[in-house]
C-alpha positions as CSV (number, residue, x, y, z in Angstrom):
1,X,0.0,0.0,0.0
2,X,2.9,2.2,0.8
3,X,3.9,1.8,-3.1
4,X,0.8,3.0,-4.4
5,X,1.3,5.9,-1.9
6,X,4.3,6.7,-2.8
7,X,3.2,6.5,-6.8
8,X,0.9,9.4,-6.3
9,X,2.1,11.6,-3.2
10,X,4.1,14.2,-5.3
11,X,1.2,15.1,-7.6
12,X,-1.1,14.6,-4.5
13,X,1.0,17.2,-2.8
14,X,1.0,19.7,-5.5
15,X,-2.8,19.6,-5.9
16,X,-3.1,20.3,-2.3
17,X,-0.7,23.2,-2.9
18,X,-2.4,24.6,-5.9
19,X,-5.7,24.6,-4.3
20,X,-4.5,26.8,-1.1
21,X,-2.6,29.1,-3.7
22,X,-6.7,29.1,-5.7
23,X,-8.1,30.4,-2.5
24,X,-5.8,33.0,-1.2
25,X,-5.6,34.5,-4.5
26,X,-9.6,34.0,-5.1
27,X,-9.2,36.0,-1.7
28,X,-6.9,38.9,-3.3
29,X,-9.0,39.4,-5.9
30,X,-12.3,39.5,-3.5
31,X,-10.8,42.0,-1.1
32,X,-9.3,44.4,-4.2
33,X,-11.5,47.4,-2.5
34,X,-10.8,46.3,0.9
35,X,-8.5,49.6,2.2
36,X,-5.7,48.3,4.3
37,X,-5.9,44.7,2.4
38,X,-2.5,43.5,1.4
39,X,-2.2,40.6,-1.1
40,X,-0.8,37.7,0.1
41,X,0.2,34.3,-2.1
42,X,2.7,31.5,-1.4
43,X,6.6,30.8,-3.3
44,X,4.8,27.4,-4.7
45,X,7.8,25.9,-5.7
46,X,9.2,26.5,-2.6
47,X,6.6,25.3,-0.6
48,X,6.6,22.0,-3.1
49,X,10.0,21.4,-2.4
50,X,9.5,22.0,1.9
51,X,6.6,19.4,1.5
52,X,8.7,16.7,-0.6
53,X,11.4,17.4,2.0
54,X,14.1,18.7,0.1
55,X,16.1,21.3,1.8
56,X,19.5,23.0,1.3
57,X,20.7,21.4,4.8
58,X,20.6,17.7,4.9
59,X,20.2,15.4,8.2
60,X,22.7,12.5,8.7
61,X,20.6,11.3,12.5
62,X,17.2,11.2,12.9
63,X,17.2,13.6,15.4
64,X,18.6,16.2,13.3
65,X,15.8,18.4,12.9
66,X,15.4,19.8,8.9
67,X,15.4,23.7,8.4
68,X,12.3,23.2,5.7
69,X,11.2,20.0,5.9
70,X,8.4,18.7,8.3
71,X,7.3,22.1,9.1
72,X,3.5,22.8,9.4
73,X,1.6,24.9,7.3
74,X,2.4,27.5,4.6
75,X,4.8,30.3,4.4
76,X,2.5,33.2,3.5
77,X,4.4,36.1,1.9
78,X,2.9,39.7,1.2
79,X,2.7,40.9,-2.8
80,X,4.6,44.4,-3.4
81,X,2.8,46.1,-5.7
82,X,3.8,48.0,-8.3
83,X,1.5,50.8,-8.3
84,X,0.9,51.4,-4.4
85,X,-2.7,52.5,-3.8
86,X,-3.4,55.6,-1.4
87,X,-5.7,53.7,0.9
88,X,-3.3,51.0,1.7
89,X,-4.7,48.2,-0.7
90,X,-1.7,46.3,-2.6
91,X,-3.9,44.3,-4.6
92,X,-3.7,44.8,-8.1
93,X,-6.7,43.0,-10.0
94,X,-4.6,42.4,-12.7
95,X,-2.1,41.0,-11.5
96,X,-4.0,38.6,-9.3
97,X,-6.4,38.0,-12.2
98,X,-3.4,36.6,-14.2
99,X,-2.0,35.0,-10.7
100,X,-5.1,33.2,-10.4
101,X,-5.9,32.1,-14.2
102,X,-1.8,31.0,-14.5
103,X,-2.6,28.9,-11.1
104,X,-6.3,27.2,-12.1
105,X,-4.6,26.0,-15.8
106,X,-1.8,24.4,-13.9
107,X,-4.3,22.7,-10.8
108,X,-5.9,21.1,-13.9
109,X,-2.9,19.9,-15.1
110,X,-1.8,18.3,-12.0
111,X,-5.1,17.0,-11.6
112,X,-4.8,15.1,-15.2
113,X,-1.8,13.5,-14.2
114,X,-2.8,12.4,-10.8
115,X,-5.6,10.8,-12.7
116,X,-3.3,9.3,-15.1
117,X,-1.0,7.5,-12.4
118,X,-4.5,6.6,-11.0
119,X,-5.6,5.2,-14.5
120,X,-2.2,3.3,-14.8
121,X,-2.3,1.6,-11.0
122,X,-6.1,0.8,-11.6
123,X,-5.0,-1.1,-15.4
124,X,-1.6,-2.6,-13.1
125,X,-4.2,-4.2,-10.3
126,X,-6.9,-5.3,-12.8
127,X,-3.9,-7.1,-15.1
128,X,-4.5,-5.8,-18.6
């Protein structure tokens, strides 16, 4: 069972990711006349690479704690904007439209390939 596991947890993992990086920039985009709201998102790739436990430092003991890897949670990090807005808001629609567009087309296609492997372990177990 562990195999199977192990088959799909990268792909698994980046779904997950994508889908938190869908909601806080669904969020962005929701609070662009908020005054005060600042944009937030998430460094995905580092984030993907924290949850597949890669990490510049590597352990030799078990006991060695990781610098990135086994850590809870996400590391949310604030957008700069590029045109500042007078009431405090650094959400820029069009940037969090694109944000947001880049990060749905690129869910789907981590979703297709997590239901390829799927596909390929369920022809694998049936035998054909």
């Amino acid at each position: 069972m562990n195999a199977i596991k192990d088959h799909i947890a990268f792909q698994a993992s980046a779904l997950s990711l994508r889908e938190k990086r869908n909601d806080m920039l669904a969020s962005n985009i929701a609070n662009a006349g908020t005054p005060g709201y600042k944009a937030r998102d998430i460094d995905f790739d580092r984030e993907l690479a924290r949850q597949a436990g890669d990490s510049p430092i590597r352990k030799n003991d078990d006991r060695h704690i990781d610098n990135l890897a086994g850590t809870s949670g996400v590391d949310v990090q604030y957008r700069v904007p590029l045109n500042p807005s007078l009431d405090g808001n650094t959400v820029e629609l069009s940037v969090e439209q694109m944000e947001f567009s880049e990060n749905s087309l690129r869910y789907m296609t981590t979703l297709s390939f997590l239901n390829r492997r799927i596909s390929g372990l369920m022809t694998a177990i049936k035998g054909e």
